[in-house]
MDAnalysis code that builds the backbone (N, CA, C; Angstrom):
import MDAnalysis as mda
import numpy as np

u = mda.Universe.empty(624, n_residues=208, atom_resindex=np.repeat(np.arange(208), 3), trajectory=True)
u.add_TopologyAttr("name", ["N", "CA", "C"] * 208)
u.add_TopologyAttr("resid", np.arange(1, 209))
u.add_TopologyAttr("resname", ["UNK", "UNK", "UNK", "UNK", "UNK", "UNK", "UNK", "UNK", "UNK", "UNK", "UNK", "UNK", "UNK", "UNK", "UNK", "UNK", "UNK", "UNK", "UNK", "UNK", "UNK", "UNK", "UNK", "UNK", "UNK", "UNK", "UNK", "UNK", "UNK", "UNK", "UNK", "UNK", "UNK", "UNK", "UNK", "UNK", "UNK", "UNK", "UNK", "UNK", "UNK", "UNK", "UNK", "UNK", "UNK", "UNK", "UNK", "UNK", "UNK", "UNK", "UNK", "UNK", "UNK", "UNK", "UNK", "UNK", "UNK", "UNK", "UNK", "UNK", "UNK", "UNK", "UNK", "UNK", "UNK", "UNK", "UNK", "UNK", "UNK", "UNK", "UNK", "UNK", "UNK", "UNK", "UNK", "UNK", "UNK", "UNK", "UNK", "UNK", "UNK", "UNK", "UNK", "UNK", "UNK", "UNK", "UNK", "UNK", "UNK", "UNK", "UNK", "UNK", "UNK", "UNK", "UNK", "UNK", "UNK", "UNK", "UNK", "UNK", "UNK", "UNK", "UNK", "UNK", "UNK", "UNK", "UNK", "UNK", "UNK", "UNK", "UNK", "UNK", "UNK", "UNK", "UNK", "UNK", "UNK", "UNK", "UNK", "UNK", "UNK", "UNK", "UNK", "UNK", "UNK", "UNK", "UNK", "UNK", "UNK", "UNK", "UNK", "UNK", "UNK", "UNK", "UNK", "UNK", "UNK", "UNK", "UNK", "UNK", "UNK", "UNK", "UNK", "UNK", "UNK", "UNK", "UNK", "UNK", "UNK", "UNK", "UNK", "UNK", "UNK", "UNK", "UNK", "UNK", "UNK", "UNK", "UNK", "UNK", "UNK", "UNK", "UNK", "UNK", "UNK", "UNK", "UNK", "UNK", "UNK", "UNK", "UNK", "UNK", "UNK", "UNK", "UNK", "UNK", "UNK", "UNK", "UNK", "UNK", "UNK", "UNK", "UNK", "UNK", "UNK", "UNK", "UNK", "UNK", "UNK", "UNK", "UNK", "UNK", "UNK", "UNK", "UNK", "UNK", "UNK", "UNK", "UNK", "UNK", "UNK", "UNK", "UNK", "UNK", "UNK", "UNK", "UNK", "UNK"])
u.atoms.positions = np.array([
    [2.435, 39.384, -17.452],
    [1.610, 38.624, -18.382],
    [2.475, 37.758, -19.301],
    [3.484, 38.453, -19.816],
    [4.322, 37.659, -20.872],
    [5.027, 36.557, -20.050],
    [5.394, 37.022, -18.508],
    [6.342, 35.815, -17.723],
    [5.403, 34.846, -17.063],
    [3.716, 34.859, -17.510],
    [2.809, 33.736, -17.238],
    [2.973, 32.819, -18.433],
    [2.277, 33.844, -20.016],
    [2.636, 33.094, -21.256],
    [3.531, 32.092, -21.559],
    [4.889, 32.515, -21.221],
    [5.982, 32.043, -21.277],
    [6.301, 31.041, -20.464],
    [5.685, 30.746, -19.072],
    [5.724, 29.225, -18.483],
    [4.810, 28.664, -18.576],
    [3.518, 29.135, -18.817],
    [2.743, 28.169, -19.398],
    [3.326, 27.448, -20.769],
    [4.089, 28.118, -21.598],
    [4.505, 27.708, -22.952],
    [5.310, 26.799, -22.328],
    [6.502, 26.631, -21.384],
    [7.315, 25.742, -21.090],
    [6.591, 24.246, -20.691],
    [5.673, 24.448, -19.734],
    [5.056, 23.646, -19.290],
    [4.121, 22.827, -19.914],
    [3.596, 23.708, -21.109],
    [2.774, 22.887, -22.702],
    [3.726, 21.919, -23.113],
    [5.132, 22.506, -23.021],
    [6.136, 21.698, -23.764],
    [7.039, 20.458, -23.200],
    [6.958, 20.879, -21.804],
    [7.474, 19.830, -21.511],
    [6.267, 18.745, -21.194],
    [5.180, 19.248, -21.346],
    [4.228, 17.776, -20.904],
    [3.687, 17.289, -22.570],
    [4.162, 17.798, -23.306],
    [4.317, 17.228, -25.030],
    [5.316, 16.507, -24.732],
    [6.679, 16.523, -24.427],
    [7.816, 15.383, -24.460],
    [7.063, 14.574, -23.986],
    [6.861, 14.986, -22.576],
    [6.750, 13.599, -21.446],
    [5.944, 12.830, -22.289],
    [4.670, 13.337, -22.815],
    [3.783, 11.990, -23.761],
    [4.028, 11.440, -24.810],
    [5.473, 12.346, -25.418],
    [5.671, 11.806, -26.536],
    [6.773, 10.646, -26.388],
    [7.379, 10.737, -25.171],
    [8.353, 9.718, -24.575],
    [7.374, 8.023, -23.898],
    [6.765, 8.993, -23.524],
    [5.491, 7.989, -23.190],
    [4.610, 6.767, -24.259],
    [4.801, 7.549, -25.143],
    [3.634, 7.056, -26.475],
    [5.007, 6.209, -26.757],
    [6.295, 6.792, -27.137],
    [7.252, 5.599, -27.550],
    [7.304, 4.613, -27.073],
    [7.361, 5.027, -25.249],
    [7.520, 3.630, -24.455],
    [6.853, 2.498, -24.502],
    [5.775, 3.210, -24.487],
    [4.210, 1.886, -24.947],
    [4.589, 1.041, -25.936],
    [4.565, 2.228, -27.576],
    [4.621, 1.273, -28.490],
    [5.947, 0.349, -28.704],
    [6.943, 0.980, -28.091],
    [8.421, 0.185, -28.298],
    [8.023, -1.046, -27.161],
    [7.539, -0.836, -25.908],
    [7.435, -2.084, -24.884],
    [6.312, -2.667, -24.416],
    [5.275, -2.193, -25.503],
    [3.968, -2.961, -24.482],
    [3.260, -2.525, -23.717],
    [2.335, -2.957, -23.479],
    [1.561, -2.887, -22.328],
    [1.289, -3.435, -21.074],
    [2.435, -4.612, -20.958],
    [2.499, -5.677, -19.774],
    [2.952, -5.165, -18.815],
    [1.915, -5.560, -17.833],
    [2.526, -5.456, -16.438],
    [3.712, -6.035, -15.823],
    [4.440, -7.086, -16.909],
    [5.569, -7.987, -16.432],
    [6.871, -6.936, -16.441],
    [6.747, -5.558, -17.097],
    [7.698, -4.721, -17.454],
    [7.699, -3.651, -16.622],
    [9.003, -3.600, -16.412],
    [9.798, -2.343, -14.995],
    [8.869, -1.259, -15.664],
    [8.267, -0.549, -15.055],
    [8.002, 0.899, -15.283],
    [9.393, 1.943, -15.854],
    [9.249, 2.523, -17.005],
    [10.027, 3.821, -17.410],
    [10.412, 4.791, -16.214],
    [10.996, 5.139, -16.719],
    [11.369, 6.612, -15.700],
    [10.610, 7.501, -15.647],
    [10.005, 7.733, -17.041],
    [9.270, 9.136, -17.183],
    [8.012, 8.576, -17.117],
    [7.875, 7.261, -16.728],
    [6.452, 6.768, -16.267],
    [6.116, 6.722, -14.933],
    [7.184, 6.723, -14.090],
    [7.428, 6.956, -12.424],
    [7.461, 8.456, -12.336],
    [8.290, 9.114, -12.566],
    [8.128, 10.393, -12.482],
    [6.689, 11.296, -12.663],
    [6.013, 10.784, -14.220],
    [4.835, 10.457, -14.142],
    [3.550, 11.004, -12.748],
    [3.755, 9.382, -12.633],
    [2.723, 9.103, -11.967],
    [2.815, 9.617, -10.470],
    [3.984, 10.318, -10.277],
    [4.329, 10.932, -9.042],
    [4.334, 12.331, -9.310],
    [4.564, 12.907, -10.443],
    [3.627, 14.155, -10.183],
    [2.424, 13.963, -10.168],
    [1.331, 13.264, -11.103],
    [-0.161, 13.610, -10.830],
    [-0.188, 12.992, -9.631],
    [0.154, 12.031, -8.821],
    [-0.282, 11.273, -7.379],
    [-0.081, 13.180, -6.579],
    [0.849, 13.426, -6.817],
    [0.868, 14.818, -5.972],
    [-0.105, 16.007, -6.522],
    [-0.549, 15.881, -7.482],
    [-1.437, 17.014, -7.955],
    [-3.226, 16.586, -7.672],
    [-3.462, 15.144, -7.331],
    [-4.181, 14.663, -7.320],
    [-4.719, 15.104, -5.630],
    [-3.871, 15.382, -4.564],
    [-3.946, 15.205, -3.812],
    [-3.942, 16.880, -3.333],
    [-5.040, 17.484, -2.937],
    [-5.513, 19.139, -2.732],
    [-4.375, 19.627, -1.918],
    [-4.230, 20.669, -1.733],
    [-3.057, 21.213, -0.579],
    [-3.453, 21.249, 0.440],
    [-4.897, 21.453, 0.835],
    [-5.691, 21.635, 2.088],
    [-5.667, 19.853, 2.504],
    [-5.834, 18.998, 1.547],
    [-5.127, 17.624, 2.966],
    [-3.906, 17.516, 2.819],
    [-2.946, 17.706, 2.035],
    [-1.710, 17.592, 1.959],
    [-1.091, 18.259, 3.057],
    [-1.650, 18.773, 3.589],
    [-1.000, 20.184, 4.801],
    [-1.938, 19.181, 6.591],
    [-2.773, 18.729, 6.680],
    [-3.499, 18.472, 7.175],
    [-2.371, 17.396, 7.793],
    [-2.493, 17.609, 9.728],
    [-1.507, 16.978, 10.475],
    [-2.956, 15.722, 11.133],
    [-2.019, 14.782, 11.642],
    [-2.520, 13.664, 11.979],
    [-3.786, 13.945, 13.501],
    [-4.946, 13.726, 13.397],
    [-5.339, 14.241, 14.224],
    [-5.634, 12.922, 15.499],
    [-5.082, 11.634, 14.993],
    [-4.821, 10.915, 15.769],
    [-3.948, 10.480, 16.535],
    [-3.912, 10.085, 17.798],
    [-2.854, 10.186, 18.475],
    [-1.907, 8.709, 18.667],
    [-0.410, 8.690, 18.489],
    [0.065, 7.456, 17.889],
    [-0.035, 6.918, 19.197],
    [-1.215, 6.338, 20.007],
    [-1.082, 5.500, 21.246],
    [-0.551, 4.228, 21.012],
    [-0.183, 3.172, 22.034],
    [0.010, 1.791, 21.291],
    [-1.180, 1.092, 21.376],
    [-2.497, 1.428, 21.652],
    [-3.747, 1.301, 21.476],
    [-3.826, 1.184, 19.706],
    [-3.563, 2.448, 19.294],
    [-3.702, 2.998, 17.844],
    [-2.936, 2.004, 16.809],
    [-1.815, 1.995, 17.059],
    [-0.715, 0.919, 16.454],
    [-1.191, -0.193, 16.547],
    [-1.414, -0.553, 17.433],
    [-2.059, -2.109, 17.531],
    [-3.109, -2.593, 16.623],
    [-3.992, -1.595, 16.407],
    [-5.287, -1.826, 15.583],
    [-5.110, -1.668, 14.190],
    [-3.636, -0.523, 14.089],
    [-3.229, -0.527, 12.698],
    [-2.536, -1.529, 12.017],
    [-1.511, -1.965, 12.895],
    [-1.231, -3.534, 12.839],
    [-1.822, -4.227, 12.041],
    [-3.263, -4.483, 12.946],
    [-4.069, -6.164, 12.438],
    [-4.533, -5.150, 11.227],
    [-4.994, -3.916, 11.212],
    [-5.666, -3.975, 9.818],
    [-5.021, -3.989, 8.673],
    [-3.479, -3.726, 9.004],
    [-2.194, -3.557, 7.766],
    [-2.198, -5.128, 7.496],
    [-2.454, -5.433, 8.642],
    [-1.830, -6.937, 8.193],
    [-3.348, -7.679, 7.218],
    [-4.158, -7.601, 8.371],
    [-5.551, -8.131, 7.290],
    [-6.122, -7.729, 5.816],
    [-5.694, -6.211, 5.424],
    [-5.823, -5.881, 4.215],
    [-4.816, -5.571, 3.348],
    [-3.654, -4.724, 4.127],
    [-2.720, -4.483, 2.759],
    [-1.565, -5.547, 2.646],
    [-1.254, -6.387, 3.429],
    [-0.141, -6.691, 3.483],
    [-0.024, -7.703, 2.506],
    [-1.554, -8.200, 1.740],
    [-1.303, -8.880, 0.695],
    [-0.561, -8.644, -0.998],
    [-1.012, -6.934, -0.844],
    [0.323, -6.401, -1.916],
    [1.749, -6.100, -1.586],
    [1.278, -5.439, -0.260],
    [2.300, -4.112, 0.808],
    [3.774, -5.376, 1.559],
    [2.927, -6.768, 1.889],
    [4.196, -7.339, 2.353],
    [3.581, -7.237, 3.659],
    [3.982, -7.662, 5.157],
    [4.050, -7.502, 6.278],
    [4.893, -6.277, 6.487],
    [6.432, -5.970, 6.091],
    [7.529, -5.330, 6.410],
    [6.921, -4.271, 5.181],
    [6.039, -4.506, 4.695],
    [5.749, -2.734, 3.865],
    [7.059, -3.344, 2.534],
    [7.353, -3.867, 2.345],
    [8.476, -3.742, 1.202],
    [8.127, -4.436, -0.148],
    [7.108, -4.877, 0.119],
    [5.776, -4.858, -1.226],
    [6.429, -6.107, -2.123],
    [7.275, -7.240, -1.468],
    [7.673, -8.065, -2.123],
    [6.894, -9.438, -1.968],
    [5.527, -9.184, -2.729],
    [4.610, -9.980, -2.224],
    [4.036, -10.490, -3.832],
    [3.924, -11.758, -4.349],
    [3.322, -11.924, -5.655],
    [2.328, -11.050, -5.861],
    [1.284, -10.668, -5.260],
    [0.397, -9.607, -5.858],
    [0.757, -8.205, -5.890],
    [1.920, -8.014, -4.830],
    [2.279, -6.693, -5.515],
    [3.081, -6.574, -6.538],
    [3.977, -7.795, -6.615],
    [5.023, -7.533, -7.662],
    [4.349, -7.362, -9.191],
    [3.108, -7.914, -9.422],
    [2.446, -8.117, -10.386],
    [1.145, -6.844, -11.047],
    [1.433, -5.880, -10.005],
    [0.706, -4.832, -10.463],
    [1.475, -3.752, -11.077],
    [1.157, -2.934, -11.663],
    [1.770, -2.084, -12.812],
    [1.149, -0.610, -12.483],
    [2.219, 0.203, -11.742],
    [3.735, -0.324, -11.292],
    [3.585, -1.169, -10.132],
    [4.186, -1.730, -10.172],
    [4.372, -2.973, -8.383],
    [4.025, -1.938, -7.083],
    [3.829, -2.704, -6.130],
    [3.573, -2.243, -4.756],
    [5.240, -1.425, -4.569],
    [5.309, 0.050, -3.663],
    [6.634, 0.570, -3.797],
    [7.235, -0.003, -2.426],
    [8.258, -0.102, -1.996],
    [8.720, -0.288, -0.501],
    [8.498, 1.081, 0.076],
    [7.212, 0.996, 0.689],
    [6.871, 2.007, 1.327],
    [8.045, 2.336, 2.486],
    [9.391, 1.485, 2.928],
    [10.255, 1.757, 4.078],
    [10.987, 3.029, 3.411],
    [11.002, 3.429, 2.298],
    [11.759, 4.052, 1.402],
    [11.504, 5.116, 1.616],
    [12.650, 6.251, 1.396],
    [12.107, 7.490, 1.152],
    [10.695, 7.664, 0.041],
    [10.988, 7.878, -0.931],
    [9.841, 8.148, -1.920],
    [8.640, 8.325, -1.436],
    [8.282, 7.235, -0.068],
    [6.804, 7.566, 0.919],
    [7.058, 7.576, 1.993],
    [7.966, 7.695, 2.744],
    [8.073, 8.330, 4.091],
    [8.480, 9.627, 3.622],
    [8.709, 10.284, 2.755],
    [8.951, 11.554, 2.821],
    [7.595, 12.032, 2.512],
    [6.429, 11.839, 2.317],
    [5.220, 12.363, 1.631],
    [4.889, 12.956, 3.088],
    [3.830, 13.614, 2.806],
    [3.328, 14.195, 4.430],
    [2.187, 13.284, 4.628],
    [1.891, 13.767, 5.761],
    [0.824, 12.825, 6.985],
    [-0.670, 12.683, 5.849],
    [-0.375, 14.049, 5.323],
    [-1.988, 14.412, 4.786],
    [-2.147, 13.127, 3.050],
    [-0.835, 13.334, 2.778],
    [-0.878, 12.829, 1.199],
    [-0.723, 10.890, 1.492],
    [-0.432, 10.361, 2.328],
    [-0.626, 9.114, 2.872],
    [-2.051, 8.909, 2.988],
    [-2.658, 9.712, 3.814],
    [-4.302, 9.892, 4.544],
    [-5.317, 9.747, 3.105],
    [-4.570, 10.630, 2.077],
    [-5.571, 10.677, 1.149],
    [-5.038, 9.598, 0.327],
    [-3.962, 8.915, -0.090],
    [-3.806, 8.050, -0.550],
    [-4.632, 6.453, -0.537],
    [-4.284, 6.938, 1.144],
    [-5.396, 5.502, 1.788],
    [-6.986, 5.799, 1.103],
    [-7.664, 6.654, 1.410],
    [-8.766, 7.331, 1.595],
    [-9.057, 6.970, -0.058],
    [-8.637, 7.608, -0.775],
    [-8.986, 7.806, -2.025],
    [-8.109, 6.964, -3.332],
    [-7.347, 6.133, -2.794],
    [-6.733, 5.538, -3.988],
    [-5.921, 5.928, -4.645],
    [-5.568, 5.434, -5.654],
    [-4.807, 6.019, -6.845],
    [-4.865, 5.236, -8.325],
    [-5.237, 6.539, -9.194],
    [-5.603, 6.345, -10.550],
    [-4.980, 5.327, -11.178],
    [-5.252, 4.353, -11.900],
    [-4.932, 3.885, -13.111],
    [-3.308, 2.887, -12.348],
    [-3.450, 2.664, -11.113],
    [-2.629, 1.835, -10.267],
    [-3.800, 0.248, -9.491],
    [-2.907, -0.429, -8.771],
    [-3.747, -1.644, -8.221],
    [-3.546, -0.814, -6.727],
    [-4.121, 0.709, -6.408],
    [-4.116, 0.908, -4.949],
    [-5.545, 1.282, -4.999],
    [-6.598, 0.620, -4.454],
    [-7.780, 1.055, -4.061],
    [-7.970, 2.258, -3.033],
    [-9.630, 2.641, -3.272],
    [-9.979, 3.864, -2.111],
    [-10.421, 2.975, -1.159],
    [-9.641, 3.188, -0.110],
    [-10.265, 2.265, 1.292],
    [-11.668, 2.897, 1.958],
    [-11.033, 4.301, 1.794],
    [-12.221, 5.651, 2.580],
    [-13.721, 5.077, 2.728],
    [-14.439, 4.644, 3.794],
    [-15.618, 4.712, 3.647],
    [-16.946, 5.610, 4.038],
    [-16.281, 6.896, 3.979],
    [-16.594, 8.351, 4.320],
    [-17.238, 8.106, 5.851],
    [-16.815, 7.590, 6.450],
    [-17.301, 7.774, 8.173],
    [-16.285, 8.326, 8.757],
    [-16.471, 8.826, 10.021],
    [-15.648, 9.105, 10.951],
    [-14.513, 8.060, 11.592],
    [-15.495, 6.640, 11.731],
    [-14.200, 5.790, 12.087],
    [-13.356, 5.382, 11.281],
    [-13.658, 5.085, 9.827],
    [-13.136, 4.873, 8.512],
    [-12.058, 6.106, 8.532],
    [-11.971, 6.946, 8.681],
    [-10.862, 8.092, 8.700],
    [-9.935, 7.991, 9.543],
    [-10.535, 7.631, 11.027],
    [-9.700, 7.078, 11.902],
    [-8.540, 5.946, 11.762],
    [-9.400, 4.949, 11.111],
    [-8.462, 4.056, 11.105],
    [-7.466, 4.057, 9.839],
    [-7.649, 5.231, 9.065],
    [-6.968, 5.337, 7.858],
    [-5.509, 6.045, 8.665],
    [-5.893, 7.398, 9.438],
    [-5.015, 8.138, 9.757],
    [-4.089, 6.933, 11.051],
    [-4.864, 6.084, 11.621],
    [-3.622, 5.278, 12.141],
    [-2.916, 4.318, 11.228],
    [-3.547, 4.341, 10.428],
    [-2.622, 3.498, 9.051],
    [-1.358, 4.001, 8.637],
    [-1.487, 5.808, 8.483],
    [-0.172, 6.476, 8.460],
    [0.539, 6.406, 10.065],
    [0.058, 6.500, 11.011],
    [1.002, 6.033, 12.190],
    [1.851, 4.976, 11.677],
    [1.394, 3.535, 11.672],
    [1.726, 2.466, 10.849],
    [2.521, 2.342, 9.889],
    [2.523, 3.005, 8.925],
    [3.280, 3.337, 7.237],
    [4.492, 3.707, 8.333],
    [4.572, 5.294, 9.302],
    [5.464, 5.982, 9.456],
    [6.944, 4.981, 10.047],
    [5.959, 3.378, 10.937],
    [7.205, 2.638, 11.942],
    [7.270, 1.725, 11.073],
    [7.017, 1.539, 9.682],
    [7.414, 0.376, 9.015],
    [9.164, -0.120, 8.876],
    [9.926, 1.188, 9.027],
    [11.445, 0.720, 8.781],
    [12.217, 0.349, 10.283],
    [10.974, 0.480, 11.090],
    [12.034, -0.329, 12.319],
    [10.755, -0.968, 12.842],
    [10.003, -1.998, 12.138],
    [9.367, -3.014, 12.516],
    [10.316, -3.893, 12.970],
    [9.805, -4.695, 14.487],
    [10.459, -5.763, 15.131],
    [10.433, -7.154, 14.505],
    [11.291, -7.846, 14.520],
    [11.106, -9.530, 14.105],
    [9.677, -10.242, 15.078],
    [9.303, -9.649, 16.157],
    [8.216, -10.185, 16.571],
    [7.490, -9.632, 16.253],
    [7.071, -8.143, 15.995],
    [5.677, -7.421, 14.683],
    [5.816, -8.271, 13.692],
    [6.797, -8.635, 12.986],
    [6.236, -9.337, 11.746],
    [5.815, -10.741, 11.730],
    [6.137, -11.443, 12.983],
    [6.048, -12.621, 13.200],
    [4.424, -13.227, 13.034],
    [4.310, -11.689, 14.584],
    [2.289, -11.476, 15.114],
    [1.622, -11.589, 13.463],
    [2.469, -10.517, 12.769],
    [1.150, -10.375, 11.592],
    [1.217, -11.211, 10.642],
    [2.349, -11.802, 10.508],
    [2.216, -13.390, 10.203],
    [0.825, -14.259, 10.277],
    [0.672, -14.043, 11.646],
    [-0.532, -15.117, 12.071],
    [-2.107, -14.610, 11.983],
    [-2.092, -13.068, 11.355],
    [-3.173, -12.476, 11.377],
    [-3.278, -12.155, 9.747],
    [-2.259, -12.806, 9.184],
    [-2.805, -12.440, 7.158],
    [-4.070, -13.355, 7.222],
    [-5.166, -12.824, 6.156],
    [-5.455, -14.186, 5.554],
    [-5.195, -15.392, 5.192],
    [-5.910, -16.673, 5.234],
    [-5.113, -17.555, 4.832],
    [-6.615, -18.695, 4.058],
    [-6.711, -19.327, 2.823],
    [-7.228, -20.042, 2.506],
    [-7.402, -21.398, 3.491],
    [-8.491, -22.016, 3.213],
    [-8.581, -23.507, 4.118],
    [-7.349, -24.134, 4.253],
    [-7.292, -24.161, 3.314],
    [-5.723, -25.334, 2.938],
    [-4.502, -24.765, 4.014],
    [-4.265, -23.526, 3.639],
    [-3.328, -22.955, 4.136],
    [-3.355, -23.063, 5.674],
    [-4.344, -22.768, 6.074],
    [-5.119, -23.028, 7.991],
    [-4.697, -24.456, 7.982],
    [-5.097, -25.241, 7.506],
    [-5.134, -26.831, 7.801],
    [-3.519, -26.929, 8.003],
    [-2.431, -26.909, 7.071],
    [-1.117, -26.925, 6.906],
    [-0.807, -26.468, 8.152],
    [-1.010, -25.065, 8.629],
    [-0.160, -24.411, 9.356],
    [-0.780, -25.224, 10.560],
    [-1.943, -25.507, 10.785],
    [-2.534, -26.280, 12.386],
    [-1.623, -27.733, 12.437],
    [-1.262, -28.310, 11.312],
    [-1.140, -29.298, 11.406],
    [0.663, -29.751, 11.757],
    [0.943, -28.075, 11.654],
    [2.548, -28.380, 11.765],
    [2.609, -28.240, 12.979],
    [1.594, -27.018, 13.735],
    [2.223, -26.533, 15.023],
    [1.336, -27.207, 15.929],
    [0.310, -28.557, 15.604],
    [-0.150, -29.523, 16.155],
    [1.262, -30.833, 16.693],
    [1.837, -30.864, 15.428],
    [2.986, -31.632, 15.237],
    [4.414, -31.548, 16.127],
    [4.511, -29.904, 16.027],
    [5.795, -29.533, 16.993],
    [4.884, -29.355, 18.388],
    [3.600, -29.343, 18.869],
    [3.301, -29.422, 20.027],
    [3.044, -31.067, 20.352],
    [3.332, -32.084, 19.698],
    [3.570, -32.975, 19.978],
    [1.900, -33.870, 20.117],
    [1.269, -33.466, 19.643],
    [-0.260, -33.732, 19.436],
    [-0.479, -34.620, 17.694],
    [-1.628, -35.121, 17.976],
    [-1.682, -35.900, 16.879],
    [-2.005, -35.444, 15.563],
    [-1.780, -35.560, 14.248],
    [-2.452, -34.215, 13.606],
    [-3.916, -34.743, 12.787],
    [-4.649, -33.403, 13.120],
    [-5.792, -34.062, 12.554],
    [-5.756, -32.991, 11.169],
    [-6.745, -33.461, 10.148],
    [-7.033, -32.939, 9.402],
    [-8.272, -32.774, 8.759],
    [-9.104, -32.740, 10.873],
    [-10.373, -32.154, 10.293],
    [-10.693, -30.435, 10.216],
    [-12.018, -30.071, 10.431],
    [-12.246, -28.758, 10.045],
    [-11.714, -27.284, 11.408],
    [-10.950, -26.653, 10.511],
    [-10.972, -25.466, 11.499],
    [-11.540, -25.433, 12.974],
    [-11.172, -25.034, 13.889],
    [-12.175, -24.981, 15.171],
    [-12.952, -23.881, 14.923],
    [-14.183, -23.980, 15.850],
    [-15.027, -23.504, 16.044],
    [-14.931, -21.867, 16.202],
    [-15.407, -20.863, 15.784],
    [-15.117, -19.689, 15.548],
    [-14.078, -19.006, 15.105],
    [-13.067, -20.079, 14.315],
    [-12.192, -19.412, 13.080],
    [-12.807, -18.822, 12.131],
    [-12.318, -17.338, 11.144],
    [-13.130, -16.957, 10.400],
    [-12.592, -17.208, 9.003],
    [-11.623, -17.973, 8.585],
    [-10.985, -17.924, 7.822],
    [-10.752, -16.996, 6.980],
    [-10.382, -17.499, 5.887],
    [-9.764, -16.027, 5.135],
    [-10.743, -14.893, 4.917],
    [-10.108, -14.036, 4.757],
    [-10.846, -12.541, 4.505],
    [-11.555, -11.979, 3.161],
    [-12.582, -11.513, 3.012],
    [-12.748, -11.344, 1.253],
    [-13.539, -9.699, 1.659],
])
């Protein structure tokens, strides 16, 4: 009983520093997102991201199988939804990630390839607090599916090929403007005239 008391007392105390280090940081630096995250604000947010996340999915193995069927589909959807914070190459050096607080992490990194299958799954699935990572989860069966090939995906981000990143290149979103530009260059190097009328016919343009 006394050796429960007694780490609970430690643990009262050290999560009094952490906020009281915390409360300094704020008031000494702000509240801008233009500013590196603290240490004890990373540390932080990486214990509750881990406490946030139950042990029963944290333990929970991939029940999808990494076909190149699977990859493929994780691909276009990495590329069509995250890669606007995440980067193509996962290394999150993308204006909208750099600009969220804390920034998009280089997922090639340890810090999230070391997480397990399950704490990725729920990451996707459910988000994360008081960050720019949304809950993708749309509680279906295929929605889970394509989350858990998302961690397939996350897992080959550090030996993505120069031609994976090339493909998903051509599968980001892209505004009108941006479509028009890019048709009009590779109209140009195909030696064609360039027009600068509308998209062809069953382009969907950008994504929302």
């Amino acid at each position: 009983m006394k050796a429960t008391l007694a780490a609970l007392l430690v643990l009262l105390v050290a999560a009094g520093l952490a906020a009281a280090v915390l409360g300094y940081s704020v008031v000494r630096r702000g509240l801008s997102t233009r500013m590196e995250p603290s240490r004890v604000e990373q540390l932080l947010a990486q214990g509750l991201r881990r406490l946030a996340t139950p042990s029963a999915v944290r333990s929970r193995t991939n029940p999808v199988e990494a076909t190149d069927a699977a990859l493929g589909e994780a691909l276009e959807h990495f590329a069509d939804h995250c890669a606007v914070c995440h980067a193509n190459d996962g290394g999150g050096d993308t204006e909208m990630g750099r600009s969220l607080y804390p920034p998009a992490p280089d997922m090639r990194a340890a810090p999230t390839q070391e997480l397990s299958d399950g704490e990725l799954f729920s990451i996707i699935e459910n988000g994360i607090r008081m960050t720019g990572m949304p809950a993708w989860g749309t509680g279906t069966d295929e929605g889970e599916r394509a989350s858990w090939g998302l961690v397939h995906f996350i897992r080959r981000l550090p030996t993505l090929s120069a031609e994976e990143i090339g493909h998903m290149e051509e599968l980001n979103p892209r505004t009108r403007a941006e479509f028009l530009e890019a048709e009009r260059i590779r109209r140009f190097l195909a030696g064609d005239e360039p027009d600068a009328g509308e998209p062809p016919a069953g382009h969907k343009g950008p994504h929302h």
